[in-house]
C-alpha positions in Angstrom: -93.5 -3.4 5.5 -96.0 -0.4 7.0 -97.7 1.0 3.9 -100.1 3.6 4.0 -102.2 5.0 1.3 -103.9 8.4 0.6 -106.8 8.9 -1.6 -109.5 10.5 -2.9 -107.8 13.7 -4.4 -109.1 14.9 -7.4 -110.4 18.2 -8.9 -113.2 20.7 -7.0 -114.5 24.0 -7.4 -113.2 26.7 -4.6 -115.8 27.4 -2.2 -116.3 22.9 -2.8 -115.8 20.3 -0.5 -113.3 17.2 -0.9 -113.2 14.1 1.4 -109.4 12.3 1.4 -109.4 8.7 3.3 -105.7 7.3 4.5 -105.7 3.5 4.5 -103.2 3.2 8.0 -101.8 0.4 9.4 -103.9 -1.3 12.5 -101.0 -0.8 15.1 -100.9 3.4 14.2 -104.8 2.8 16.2 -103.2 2.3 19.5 -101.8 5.1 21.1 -99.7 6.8 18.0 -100.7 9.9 15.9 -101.7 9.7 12.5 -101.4 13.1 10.5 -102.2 15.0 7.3 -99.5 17.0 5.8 -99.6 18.3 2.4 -97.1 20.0 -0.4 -97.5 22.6 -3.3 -95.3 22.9 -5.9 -92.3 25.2 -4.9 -92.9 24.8 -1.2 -92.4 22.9 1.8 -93.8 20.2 3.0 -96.2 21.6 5.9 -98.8 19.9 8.6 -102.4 20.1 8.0 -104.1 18.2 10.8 -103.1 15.4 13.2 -105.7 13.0 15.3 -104.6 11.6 18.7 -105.4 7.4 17.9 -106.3 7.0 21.5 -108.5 9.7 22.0 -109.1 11.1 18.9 -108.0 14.6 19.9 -107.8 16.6 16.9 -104.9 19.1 15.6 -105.4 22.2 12.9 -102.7 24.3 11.5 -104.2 28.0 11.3 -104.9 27.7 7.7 -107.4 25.0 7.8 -109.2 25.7 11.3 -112.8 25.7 11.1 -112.8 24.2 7.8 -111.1 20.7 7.6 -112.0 17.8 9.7 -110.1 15.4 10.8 -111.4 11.9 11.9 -111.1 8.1 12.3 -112.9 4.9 12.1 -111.0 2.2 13.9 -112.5 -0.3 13.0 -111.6 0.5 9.0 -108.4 1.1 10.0 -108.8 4.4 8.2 -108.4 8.2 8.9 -110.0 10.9 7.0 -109.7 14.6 6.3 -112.3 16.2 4.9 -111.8 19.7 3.2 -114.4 22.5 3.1 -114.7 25.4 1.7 -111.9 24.9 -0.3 -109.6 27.6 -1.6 -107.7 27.8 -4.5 -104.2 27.7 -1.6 -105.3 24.5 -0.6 -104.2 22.7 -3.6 -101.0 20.1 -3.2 -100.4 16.6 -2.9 -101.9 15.6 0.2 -100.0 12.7 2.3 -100.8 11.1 5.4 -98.0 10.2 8.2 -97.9 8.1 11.5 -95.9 9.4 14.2 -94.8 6.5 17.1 -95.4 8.9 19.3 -98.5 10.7 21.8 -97.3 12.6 24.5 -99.2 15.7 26.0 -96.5 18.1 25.0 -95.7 17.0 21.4 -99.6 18.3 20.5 -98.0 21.8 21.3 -96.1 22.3 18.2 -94.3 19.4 17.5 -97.0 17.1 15.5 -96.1 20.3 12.8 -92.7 19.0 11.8 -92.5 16.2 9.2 -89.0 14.4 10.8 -90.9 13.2 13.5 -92.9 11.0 11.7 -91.9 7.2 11.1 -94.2 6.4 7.8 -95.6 7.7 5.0 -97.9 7.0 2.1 -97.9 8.2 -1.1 -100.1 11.6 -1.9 -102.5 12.3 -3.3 -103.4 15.4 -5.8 -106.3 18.1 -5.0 -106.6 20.7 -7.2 -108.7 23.7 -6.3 -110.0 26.0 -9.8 -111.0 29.2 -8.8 
């Protein structure tokens, strides 16, 4: 059973910062992707960030360029994502996703879409008060 598990949600400030950690499963290290995705109430489910495992190339959507990190300590077996500059849009439930797959191409566009991942964890809540 592959379980992952998002935390470190919680209530900030806008303008704050907010570090989530993803507890991943030790094969998603090889050569896989592991991804942040998040969802606000009324909305869709929509990508956030996305590292590489075997390179640790990293993946933005627009709205969190320049402010969100994404990065990982293999030998934890964990990703992070941490959040600055918060804004009162970036609050959801935050989730964290392996994809089997890490072809060139799919870094295009495709680590976006939320059917090409295999697992998920549970999300976690941040709340931005602004």
């Amino acid at each position: 059973d592959v379980q992952l598990q998002a935390s470190g949600g919680g209530l900030v400030q806008a303008g704050r910062s907010l570090r989530l950690s993803c507890a991943a499963p030790r094969f998603a290290f090889g050569d896989y992707t592991i991804a942040w995705f998040r969802q606000a109430p009324g909305k869709e489910r929509e990508a956030v960030s996305c590292i590489r495992t075997s390179d640790d190339s990293t993946y933005y959507a627009d709205s969190v360029q320049g402010r969100f990190a994404v990065s990982s300590d293999k030998a934890k077996n964990m990703v992070y994502l941490q959040m600055n500059r918060l804004k009162s849009e970036d609050t959801a439930v935050y989730f964290c996703a392996v994809g089997l797959i890490s072809s060139d191409s799919w870094y295009g566009s495709s680590w976006k879409i939320d059917y090409e991942y295999d697992y998920w964890g549970q999300g976690t809540q941040v709340t931005v008060s602004s």
